[in-house]
C-alpha positions in Angstrom: -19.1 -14.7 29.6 -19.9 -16.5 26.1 -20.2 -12.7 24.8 -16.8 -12.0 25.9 -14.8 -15.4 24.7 -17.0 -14.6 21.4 -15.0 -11.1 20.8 -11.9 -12.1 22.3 -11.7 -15.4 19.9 -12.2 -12.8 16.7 -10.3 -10.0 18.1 -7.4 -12.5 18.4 -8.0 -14.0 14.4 -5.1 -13.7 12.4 -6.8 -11.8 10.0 -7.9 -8.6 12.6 -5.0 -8.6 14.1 -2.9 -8.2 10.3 -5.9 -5.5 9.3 -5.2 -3.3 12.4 -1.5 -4.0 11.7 -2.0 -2.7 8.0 -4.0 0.1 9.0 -1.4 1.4 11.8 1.4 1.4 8.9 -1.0 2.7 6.7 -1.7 5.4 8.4 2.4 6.0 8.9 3.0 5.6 5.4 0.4 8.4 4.6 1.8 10.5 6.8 5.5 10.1 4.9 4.0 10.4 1.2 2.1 13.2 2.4 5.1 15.2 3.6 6.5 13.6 0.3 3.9 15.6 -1.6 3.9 18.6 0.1 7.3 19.7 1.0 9.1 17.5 -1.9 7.1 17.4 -4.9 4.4 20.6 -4.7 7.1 23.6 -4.2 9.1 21.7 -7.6 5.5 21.9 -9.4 4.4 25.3 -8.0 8.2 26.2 -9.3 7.4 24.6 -12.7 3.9 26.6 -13.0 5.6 29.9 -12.3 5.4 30.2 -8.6 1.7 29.2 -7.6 0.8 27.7 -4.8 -1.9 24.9 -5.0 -3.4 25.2 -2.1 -3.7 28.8 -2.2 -5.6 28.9 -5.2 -9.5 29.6 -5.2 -12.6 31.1 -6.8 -14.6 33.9 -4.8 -18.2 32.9 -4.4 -19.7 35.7 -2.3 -17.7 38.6 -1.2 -17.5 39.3 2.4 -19.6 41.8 4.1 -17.9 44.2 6.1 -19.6 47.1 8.0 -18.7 50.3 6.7 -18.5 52.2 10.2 -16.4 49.4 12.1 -14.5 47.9 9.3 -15.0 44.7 10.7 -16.3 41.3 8.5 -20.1 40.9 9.0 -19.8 37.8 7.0 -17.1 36.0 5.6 -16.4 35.7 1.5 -17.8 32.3 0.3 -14.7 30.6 -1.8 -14.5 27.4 -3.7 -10.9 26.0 -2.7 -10.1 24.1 -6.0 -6.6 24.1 -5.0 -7.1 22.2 -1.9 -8.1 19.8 -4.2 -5.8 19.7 -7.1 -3.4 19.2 -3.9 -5.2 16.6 -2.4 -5.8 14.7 -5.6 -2.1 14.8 -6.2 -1.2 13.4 -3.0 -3.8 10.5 -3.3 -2.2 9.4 -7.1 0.9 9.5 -5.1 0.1 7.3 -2.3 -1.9 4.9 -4.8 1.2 4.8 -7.4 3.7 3.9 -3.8 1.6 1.5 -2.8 1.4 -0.2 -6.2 4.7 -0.2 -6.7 5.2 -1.3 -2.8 3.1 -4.1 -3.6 4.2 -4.8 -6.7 7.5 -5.8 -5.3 6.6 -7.8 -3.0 4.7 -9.8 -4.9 7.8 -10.1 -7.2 9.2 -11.4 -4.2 6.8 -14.0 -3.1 6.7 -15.4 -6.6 10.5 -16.0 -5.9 9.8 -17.7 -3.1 7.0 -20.0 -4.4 9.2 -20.6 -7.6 12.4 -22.0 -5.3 9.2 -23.7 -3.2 8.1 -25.6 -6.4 11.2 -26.5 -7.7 11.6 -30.1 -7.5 13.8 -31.5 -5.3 16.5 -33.8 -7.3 16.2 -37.6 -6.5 18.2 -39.5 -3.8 20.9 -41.6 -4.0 19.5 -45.1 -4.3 20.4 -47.5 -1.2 22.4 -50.9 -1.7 19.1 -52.6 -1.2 17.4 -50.5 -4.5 20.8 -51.2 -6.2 20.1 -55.0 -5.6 16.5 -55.4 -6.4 17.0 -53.3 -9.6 19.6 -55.9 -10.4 17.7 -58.8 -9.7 14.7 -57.3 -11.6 16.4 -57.0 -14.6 18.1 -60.6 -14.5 15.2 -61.9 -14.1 13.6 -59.8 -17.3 16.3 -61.2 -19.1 15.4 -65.0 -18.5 12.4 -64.8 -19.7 
C-alpha cells in the first residue's frame, strides 16, 4: 500500500498536475498554429514563390525500378523530402514565436499584478488615543 499512497501523493502535486495541464493545451495549441501554418500562411508563401508547394518539393535519390514486361514498380525511387522540412521548420518558428509572444504577455500581466501587490498601502487615520499621546509627547518635549 505505501507504493500506492507514494504515487498517488506525487500524481496529485501541484506541479504534475499543472505539467499535464500544459501539455494537454499544448498539444491543442499545436494543433491550431499548425492549421495556422498550413492552410493560412503556406498557400500565401507558395503564392509569393510563384506557386510551389513546400511540401511537395524533393530531390530524387534513386530512381524506381520498374519491370519492363509488367510495368509495375520493383522498388520505389529513393527521395530526400527537403520540403517536408522547410514546412516543418516553418511551422515550429511559428509555434515558438506564439508562444513567446503568449508568454510574453502574460508576464506583462503578472508584473501588473505584483506592481498593484507592492504598492504601499497609504497610512490610517490615527485614533483619538494616537491624537492624544502625540499631544502629550510633544508637551512634554516642550518642557524640557
Amino acid at each position: 500500500m505505501s507504493f500506492l499512497s507514494d504515487f498517488k501523493a506525487f500524481a496529485m502535486k501541484g506541479n504534475v498536475v499543472d505539467m499535464a495541464v500544459g501539455v494537454i493545451i499544448g498539444g491543442a495549441f499545436g494543433k491550431i498554429v499548425s492549421s495556422l501554418v498550413n492552410d493560412v500562411i503556406m498557400p500565401v508563401v507558395g503564392l509569393a514563390t510563384g506557386g510551389v508547394n513546400f511540401t511537395d518539393l524533393s530531390a530524387e535519390l534513386t530512381k524506381a525500378e520498374i519491370d519492363p514486361t509488367t510495368r509495375e514498380v520493383v522498388k520505389e525511387a529513393v527521395t530526400l523530402n527537403y520540403g517536408m522540412f522547410i514546412q516543418n521548420v516553418v511551422d515550429f518558428l511559428i509555434i515558438a514565436f506564439s508562444i513567446f509572444v503568449a508568454l510574453r504577455v502574460m508576464m506583462k500581466f503578472k508584473k501588473k499584478e505584483e506592481a498593484v501587490a507592492e504598492a504601499p498601502a497609504p497610512a490610517p487615520e490615527p485614533t483619538k488615543e494616537e491624537v492624544l499621546l502625540t499631544e502629550i509627547r510633544d508637551l512634554l518635549k516642550n518642557k524640557q
